[in-house]
C-alpha positions as CSV (number, residue, x, y, z in Angstrom):
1,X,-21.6,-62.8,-128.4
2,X,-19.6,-59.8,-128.2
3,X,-20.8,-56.9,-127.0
4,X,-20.1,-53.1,-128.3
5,X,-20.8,-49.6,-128.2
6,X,-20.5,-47.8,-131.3
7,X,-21.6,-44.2,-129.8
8,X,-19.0,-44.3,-126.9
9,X,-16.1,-42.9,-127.0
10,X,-13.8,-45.9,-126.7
11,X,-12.5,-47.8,-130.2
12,X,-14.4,-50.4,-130.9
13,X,-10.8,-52.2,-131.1
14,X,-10.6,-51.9,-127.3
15,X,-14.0,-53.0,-126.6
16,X,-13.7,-56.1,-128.6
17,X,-10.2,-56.5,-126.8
18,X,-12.4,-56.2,-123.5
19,X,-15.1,-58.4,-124.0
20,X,-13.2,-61.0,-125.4
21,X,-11.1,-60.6,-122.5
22,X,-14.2,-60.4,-119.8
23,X,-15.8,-63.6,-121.8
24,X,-12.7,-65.7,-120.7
25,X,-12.2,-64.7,-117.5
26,X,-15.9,-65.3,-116.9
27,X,-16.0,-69.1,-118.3
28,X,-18.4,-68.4,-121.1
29,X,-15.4,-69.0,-123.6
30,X,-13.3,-72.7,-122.7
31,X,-9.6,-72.8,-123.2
32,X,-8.7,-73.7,-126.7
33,X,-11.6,-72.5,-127.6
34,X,-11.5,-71.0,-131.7
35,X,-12.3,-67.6,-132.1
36,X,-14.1,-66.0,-135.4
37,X,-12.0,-65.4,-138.2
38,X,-10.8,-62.0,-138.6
39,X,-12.8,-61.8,-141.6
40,X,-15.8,-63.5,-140.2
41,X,-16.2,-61.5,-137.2
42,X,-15.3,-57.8,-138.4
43,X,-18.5,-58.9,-141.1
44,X,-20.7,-59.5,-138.1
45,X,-19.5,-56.6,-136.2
46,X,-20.0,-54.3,-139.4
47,X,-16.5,-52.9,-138.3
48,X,-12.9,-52.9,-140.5
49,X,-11.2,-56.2,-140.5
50,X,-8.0,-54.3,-139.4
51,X,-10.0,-53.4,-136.2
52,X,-10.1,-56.9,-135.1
53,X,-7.0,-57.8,-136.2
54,X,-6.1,-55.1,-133.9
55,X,-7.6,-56.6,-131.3
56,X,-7.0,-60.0,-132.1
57,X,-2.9,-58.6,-131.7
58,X,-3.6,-57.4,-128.6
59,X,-4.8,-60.1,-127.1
60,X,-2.0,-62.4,-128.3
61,X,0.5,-60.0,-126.9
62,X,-1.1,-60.6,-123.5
63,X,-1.4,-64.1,-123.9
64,X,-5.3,-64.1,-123.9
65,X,-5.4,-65.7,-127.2
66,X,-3.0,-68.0,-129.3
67,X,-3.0,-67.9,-133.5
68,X,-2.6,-70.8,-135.7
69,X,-1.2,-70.0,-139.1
70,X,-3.8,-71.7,-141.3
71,X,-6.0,-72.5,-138.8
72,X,-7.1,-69.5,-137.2
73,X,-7.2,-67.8,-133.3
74,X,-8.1,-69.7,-130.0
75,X,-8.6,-69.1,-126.9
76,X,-5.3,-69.6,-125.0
77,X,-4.8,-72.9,-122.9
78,X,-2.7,-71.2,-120.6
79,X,-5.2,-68.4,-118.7
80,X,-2.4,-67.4,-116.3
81,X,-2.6,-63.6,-118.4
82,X,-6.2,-63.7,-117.2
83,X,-5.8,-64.1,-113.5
84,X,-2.7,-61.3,-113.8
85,X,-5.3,-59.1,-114.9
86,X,-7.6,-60.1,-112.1
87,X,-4.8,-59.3,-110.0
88,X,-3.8,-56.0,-111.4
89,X,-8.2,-54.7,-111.5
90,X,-8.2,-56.3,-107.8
91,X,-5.0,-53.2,-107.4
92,X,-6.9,-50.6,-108.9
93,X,-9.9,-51.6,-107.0
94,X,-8.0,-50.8,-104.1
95,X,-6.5,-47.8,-104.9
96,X,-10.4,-46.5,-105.3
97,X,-11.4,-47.5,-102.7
98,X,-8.8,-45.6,-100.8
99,X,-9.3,-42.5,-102.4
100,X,-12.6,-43.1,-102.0
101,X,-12.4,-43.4,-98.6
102,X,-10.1,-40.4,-98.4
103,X,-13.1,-38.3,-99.8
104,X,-15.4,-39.3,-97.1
105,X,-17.2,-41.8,-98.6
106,X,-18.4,-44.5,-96.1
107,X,-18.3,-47.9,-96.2
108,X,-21.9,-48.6,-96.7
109,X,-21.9,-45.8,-99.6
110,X,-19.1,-47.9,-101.2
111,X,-20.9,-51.2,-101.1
112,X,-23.9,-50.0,-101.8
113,X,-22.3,-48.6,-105.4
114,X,-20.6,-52.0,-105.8
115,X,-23.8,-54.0,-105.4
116,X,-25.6,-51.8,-107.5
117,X,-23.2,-51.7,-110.5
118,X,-23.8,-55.6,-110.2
119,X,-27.0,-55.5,-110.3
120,X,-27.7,-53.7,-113.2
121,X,-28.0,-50.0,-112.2
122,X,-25.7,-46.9,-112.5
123,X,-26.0,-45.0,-108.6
């Protein structure tokens, strides 16, 4: 279900954190929706329970997910946090594209990247 890179650079705390994240804002999680235990899930993972919990915290900060003392972590009801994030990537988006742009790179070029990152391929 969740998806992780062990030889990248990035801690596995913030990949979890993103593909929890990228899950929700994609539908394949519902709202309300209970979340492995802490536990549970950092067994799975074969990864330190305190690296989910510190994901787990993260995404409670940002309102992605909501604990329940003695019942556990669910996917927030309230996915308002999501669509601010959608917001803010659409921003940086942007700001690419212009420097981008900026660099010479024509439109095409730029649209042929983006359909070929969703399709599976590094250009």
């Amino acid at each position: 279900m969740f998806v992780l890179n062990y030889k990248s650079g990035q801690p596995i705390y913030e990949q979890l954190y993103q593909s929890i994240t990228r899950l929700a804002a994609l539908g394949a999680m519902e709202q309300n929706e209970q979340l492995p235990s802490v536990r549970a899930l950092a067994q799975e993972l074969g990864v330190n329970p305190n690296t989910v919990q510190k994901a787990y915290r993260m995404l409670e900060h940002d309102g992605i997910i909501v604990s329940v003392p003695g019942k556990g972590s669910f996917l927030s009801g309230d996915l308002s946090s999501l669509q601010k994030q959608k917001l803010f990537a659409l921003e940086e988006f942007d700001l690419a594209v212009k420097k981008a742009a900026e660099r010479g790179l024509a439109q095409d070029e730029l649209l042929a990247h983006v359909s070929a990152y969703f399709q599976g391929r590094d250009s």
